[in-house]
C-alpha positions in Angstrom: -30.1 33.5 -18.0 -29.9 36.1 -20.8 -28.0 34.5 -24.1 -27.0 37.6 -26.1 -24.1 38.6 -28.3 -22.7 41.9 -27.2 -19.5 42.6 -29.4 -16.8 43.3 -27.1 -15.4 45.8 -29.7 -18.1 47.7 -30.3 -20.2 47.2 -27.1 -23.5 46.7 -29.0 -26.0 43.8 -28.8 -26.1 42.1 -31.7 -28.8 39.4 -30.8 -30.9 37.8 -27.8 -31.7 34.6 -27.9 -34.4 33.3 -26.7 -34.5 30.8 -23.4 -35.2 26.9 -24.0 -38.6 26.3 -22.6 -39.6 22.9 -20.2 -41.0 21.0 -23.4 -37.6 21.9 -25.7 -35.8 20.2 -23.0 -37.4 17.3 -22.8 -37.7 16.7 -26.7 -34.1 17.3 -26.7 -33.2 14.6 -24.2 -35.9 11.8 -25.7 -34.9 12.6 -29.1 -31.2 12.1 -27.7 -31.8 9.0 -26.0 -34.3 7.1 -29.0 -30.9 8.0 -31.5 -28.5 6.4 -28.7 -30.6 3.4 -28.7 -30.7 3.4 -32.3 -27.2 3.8 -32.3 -26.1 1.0 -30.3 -26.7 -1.4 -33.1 -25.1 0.0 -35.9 -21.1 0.1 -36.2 -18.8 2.9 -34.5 -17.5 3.3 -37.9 -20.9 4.2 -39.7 -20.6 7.1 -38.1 -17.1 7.9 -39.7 -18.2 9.5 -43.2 -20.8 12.3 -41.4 -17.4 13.1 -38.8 -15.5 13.7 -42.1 -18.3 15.9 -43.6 -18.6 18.0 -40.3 -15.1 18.6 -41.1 -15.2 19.9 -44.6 -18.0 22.0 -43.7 -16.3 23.6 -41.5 -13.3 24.3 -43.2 -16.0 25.1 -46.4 -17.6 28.0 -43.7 -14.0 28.7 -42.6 -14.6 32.6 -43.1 -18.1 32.8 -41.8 -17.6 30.9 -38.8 -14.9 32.5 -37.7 -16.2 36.2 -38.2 -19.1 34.9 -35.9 -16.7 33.6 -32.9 -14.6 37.2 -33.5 -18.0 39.1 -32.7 -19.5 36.8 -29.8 -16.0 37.1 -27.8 -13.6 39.1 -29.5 -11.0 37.7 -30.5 -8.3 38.2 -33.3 -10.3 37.0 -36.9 -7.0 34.7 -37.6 -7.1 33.4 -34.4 -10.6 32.4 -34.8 -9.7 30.9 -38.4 -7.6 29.1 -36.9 -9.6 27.7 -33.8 -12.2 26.5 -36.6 -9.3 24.9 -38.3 -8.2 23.3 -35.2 -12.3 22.0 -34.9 -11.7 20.2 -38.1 -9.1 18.9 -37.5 -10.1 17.2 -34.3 -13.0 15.5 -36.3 -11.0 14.2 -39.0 -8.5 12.2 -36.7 -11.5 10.7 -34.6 -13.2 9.7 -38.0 -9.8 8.3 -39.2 -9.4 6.1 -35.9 -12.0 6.0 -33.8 -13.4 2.7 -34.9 -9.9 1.6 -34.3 -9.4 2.4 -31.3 -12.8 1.7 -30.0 -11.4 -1.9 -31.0 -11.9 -4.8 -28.1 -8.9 -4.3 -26.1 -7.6 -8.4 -25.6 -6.3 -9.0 -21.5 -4.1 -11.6 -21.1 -5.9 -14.0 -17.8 -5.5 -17.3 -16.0 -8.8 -17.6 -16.4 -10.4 -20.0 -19.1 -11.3 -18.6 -22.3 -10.2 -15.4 -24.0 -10.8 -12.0 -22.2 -11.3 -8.9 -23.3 -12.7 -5.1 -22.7 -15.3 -3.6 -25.4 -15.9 0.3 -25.2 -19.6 1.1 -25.9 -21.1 4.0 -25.5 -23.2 4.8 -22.2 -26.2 6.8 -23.7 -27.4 10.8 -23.6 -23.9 13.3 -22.2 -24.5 16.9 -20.9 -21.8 19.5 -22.4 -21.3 22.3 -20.5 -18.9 24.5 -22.5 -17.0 28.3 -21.6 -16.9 31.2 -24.2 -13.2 31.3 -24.7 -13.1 28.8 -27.9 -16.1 28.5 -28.7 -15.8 25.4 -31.6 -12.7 23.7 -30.3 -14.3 23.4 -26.6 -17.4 21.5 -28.0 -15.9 19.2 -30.4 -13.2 18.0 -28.6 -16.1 16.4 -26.5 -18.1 16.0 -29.2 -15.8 14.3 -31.7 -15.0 11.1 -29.7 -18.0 11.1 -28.4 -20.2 11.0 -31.7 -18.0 8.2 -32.8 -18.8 6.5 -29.9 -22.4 6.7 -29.9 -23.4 9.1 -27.2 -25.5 11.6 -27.9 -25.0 15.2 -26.5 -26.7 18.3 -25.4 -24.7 21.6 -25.4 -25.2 24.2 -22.7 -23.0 27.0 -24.2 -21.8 30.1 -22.7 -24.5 33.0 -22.8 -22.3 35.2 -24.4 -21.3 33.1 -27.3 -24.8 31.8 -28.2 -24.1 32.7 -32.2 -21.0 29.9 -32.1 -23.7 27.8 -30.4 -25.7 28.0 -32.9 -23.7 28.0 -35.7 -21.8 24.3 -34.4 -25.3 22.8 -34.6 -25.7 24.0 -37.8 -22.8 22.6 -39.2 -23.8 19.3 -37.9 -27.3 18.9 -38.9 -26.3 20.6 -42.3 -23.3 17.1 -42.5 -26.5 15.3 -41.9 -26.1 13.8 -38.5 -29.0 12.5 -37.5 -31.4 14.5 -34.8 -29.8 14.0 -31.1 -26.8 14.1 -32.2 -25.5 17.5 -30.8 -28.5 19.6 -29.9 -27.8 22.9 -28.8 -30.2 24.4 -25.8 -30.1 28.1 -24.6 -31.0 26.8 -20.6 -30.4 28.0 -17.2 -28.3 26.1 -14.5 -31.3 25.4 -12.5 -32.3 23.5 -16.4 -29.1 22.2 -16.5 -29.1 20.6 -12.7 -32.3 18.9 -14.0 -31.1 17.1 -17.3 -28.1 16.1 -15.4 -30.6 14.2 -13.1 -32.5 12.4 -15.8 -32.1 8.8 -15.9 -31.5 9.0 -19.5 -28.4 11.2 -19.1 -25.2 9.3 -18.1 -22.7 12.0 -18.2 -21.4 15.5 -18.3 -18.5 17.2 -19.4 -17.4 20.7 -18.2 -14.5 23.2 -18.9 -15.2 26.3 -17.1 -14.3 28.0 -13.5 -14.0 26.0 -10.4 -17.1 27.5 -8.8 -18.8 26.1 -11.6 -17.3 22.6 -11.9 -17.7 22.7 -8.3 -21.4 22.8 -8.8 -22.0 20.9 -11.2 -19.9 17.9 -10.2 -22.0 18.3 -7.1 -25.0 17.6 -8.7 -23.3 14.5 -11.0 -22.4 12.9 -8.1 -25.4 13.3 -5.9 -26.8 11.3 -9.3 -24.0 9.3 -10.1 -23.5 10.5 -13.6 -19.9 10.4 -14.5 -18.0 13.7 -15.3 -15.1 15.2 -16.7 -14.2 18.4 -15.4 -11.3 20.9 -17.1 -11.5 23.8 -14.4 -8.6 26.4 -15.7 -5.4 26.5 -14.7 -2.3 29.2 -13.5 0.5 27.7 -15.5 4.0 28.0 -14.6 6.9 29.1 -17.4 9.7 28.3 -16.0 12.9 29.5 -17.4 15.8 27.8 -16.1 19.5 29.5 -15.4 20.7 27.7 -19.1 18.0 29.3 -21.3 18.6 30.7 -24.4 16.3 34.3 -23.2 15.5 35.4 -27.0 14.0 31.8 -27.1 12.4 32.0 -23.7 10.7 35.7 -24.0 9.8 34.9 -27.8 7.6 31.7 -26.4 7.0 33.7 -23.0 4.9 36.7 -25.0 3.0 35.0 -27.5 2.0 32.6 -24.7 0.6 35.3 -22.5 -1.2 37.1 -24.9 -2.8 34.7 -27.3 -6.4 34.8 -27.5 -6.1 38.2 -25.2 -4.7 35.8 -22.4 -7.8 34.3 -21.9 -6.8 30.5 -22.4 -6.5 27.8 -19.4 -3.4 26.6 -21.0 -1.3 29.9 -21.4 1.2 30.6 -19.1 0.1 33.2 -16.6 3.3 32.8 -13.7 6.9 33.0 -15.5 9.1 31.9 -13.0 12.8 33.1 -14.2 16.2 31.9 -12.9 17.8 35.1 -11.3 20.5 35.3 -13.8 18.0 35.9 -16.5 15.0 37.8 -14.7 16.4 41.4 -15.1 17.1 40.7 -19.1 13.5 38.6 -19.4 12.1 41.2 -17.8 12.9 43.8 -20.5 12.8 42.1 -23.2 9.0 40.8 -22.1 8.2 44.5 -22.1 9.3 45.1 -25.3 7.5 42.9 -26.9 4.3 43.8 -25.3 5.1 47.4 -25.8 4.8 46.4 -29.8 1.0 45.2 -29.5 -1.3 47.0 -31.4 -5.1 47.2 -29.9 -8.3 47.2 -32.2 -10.4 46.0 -34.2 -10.4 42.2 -34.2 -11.4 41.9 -37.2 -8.4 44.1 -38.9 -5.6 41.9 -39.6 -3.1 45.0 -38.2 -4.6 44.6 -34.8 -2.1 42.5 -32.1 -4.0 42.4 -28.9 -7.9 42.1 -29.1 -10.3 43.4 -26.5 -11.6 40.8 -23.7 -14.5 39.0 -23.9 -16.7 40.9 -22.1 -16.9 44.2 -19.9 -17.6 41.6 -16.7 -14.2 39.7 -17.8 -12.2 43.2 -18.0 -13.6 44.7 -14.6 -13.1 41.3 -13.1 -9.3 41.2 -14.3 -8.9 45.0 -13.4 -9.7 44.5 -10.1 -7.7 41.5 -9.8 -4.9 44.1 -10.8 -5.6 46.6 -8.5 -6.0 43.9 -5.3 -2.3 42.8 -6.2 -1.4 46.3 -6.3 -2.8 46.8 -2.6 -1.5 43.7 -1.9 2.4 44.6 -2.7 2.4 44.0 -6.1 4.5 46.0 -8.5 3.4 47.5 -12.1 6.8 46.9 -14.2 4.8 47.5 -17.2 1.1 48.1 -18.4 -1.9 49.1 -16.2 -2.9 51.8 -18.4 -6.0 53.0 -20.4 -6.8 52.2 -23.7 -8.4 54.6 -25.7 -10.9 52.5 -27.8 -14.8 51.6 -26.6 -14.0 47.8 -26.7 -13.6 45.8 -23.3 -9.6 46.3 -24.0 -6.6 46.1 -21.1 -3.5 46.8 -21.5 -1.0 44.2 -21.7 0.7 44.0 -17.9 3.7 42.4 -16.1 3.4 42.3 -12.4 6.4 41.5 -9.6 7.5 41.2 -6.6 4.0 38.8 -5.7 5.1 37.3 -2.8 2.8 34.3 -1.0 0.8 36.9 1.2 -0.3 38.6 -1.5 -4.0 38.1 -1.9 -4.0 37.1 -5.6 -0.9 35.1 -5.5 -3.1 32.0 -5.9 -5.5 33.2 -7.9 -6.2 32.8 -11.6 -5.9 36.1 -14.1 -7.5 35.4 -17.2 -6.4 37.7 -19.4 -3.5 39.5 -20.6 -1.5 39.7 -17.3 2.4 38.4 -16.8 3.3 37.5 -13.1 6.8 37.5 -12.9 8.5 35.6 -10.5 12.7 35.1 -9.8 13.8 32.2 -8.1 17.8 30.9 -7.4 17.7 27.8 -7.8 15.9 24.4 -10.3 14.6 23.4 -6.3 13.2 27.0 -5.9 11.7 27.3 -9.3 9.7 23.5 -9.0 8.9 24.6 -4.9 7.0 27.5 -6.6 5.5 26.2 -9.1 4.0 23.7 -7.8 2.2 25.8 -4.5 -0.5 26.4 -6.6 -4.2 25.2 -6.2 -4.3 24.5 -10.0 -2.6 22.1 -12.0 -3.3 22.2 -15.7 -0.3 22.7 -17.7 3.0 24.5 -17.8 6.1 25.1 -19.9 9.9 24.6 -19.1 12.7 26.0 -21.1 16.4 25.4 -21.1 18.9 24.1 -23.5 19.7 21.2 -22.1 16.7 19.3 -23.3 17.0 16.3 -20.7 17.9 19.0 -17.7 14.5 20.4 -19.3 12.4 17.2 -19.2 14.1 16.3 -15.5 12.4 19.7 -14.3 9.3 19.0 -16.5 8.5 15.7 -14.8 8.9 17.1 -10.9 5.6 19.9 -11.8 2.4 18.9 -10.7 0.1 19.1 -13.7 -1.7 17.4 -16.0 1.0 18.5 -19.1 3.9 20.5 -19.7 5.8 21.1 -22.9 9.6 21.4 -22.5 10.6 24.6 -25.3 7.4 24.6 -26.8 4.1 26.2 -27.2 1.5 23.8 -24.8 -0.3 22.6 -28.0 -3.7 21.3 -28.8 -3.9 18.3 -30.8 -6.3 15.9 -30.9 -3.7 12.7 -30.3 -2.8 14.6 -26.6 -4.8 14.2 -23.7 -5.8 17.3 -22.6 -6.8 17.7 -18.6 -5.3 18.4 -15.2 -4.4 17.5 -11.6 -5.9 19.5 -8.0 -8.2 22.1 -8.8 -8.1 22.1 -12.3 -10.1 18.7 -12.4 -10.4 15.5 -13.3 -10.3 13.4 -16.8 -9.1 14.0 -19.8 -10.4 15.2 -23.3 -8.6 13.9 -26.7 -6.5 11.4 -26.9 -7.7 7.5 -26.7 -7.9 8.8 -23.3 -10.7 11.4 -24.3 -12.2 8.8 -26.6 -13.3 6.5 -23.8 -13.9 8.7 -21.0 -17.7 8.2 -21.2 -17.3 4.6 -22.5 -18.7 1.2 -21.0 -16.0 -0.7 -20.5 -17.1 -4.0 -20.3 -15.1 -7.1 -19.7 -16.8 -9.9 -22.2 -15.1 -13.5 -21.0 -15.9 -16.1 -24.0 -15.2 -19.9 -23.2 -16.0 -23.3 -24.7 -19.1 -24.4 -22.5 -17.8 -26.1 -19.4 -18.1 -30.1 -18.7 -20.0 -29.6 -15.7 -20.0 -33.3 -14.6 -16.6 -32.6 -14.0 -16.4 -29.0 -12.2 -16.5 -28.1 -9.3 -18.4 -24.8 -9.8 -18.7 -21.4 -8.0 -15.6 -19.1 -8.0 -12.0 -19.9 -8.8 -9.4 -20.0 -6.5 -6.2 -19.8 -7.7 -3.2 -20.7 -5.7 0.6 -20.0 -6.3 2.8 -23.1 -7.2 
């Protein structure tokens, strides 16, 4: 597997990296698992002060950092600011409250003494992390899972190798101890093999289903726990009492944030037939404002896919819907620039024989869908393979909510962006996985947690022994 850094705005290679060899591996994953023991008997919240100073440093490299994730993959230099920002952020609350919440959690039982659930940390995790954000997607695992106690090794994206290695950085440079995070340029076939190693007791993976697919395979032919976060094909429903300037302003910035390459945005707006015609203009409008170019330039609006494999992919994705009955309302057009760039595009009339009507389109592409009825709009929504997210909007904020809790998905944010913070569990339902990242939720996915019963010894003259039996009055 080739790790290099090909600027999708230029198209030129800007580095190679070289593979991790057999003996890098294994140094990785002892050095991993001697700092997890090490760990285990020292305090969640020793770990606190190095979280906090990950933090500053990033926010210290703010500039740098983020001119690195704009030339691995692309995307708009603010955006990237703003992703490392988000990565801070994330490692500030876990350092504020993860010792905390990694309190005993007290059960109330019939049972003699006092019961109660302690979350310790399992050993050595295996990250397995996509190109798309390339800070936020490791430290959200990595966060809760540092203040836990559980070493990690990253397998990044092999187009985004510089963020790889510039996360690492960061972290040794805070002073984290060796094992903490090590980063390793391996192949899958590498990958399959640390997931087998008895010192490894979990993975976590956000990336496509083929991949989660393969690598939850492997977990579970080991039984290794795993999270998986496998994309989504969120609904944006706008129902029959939205306010439309509210519902397109959310609707475009959704669809074409980070180049529509997010798991999150909303990719299938499903509009109440009173509004389609109206949402349907005014979503061209807005896209017909976008300005492609250079990511770095503060003027530029839309920034060039991640890759030319990503753009062909999408393209062809494009043209199959075409084939399939589709209809170009807007977009679908070439760009004149040598970056991987694709005109933003709205698509209708999709109807369920349409080969890409269940498929995924990661990048800056609008289905647009009109239903006639709240019933028709959740019916529709939901026939989808995925379940990640999704947005409702309407100005009736209860009729919103009542919609909002009939979609199957993991979230969904009634008149708001779908938002990353790192107090909301993040994850999904059907083929978007399993698990959830953030949260307390995210804290303790890869947590022991053991039950600890403590008693006053027991008068065993006067027991009887073996199991309890309880019996109703």
């Amino acid at each position: 597997m080739a790790y290099q850094t090909i600027n999708p705005y230029t198209n030129k290679l800007v580095k190679t990296y070289p593979d991790a060899t057999t003996e890098e591996v294994e140094t990785a994953i002892s050095t991993g698992n001697a700092l997890y023991n090490k760990w285990r008997a020292e305090s969640v919240n020793s770990r606190a002060a190095t979280l906090h100073k990950i933090a500053d440093l990033l926010r210290e490299n703010e500039d740098e950092l983020a001119r690195i994730a704009t030339t691995d993959m692309g995307k708009l230099y603010a955006e990237s600011k703003d992703e490392v920002e988000l990565s801070a952020s994330i490692a500030d609350y876990y350092a504020d409250h993860g010792s905390e919440m990694l309190k005993p959690t007290p059960i109330s039982s019939r049972n003699t003494g006092d019961a109660e659930i302690f979350h310790q940390s399992t050993g050595v995790l295996m990250l397995v992390e996509p190109w798309n954000f390339p800070y936020y997607q490791i430290m959200r695992v990595f966060a809760p899972n540092f203040m836990v106690g559980n070493p990690m090794l990253l397998k990044h994206a092999s187009n985004t190798p510089g963020s790889a290695a510039a996360f690492e950085k960061i972290v040794r440079d805070a002073g984290a101890p060796d094992g903490s995070l090590t980063n390793l340029f391996v192949s899958y076939d590498q990958v399959a093999s640390i997931i087998a190693d008895s010192r490894v007791q979990g993975v976590a993976l956000t990336g496509s289903k083929r991949g989660g697919q393969s690598v939850a395979e492997i977990a579970g032919k080991n039984l290794k726990k795993n999270s998986m976060e496998l994309g989504g094909s969120d609904a944006f429903i706008v129902l029959s009492d939205a306010d439309i300037d509210t519902a397109v302003d959310l609707a475009w910035r959704v669809r074409i944030y980070n180049a529509g390459q997010v798991c999150t945005s909303a990719k299938r707006f499903i509009v109440a037939d009173n509004l389609y015609d109206e949402f349907l203009k005014k979503l061209k409008a807005n896209f017909e404002k976008l300005v492609p170019g250079d990511p770095m330039d503060p003027k530029t609006t839309i920034a060039p896919m991640n890759s030319k494999r990503a753009k062909e992919k999408l393209q062809g994705q494009i043209d199959k819907a075409v084939t399939g009955g589709a209809k170009i309302y807007y977009g679908n057009e070439p760009i004149d620039l040598p970056g991987q760039f694709l005109q933003p595009t709205i698509l209708t009339d999709i109807d369920k024989d349409n080969p890409e009507f269940y498929d995924e389109m990661f990048g800056p592409v609008a289905q647009v869908f009109k239903v006639s009825s709240d019933e028709e709009a959740i019916e529709l929504a939901n026939d989808s393979e995925l379940g990640l997210g999704g947005i409702v909007v309407s100005e009736d904020v209860q009729h919103g909510k009542h919609i909002a809790e009939q979609i199957e998905t993991g979230m969904v944010f009634v008149n708001s962006f779908l938002v990353s913070l790192p107090e909301l569990p993040f994850g999904g339902v059907k083929g978007s996985g399993y698990g959830r990242e953030m949260s307390q939720l995210g804290l303790t996915a890869f947590t022991n947690d053991k039950l600890i019963v403590t008693a006053q010894a027991p008068d065993w003259n006067n027991s009887a022994g073996g199991l309890a039996v309880f019996k109703k009055d």
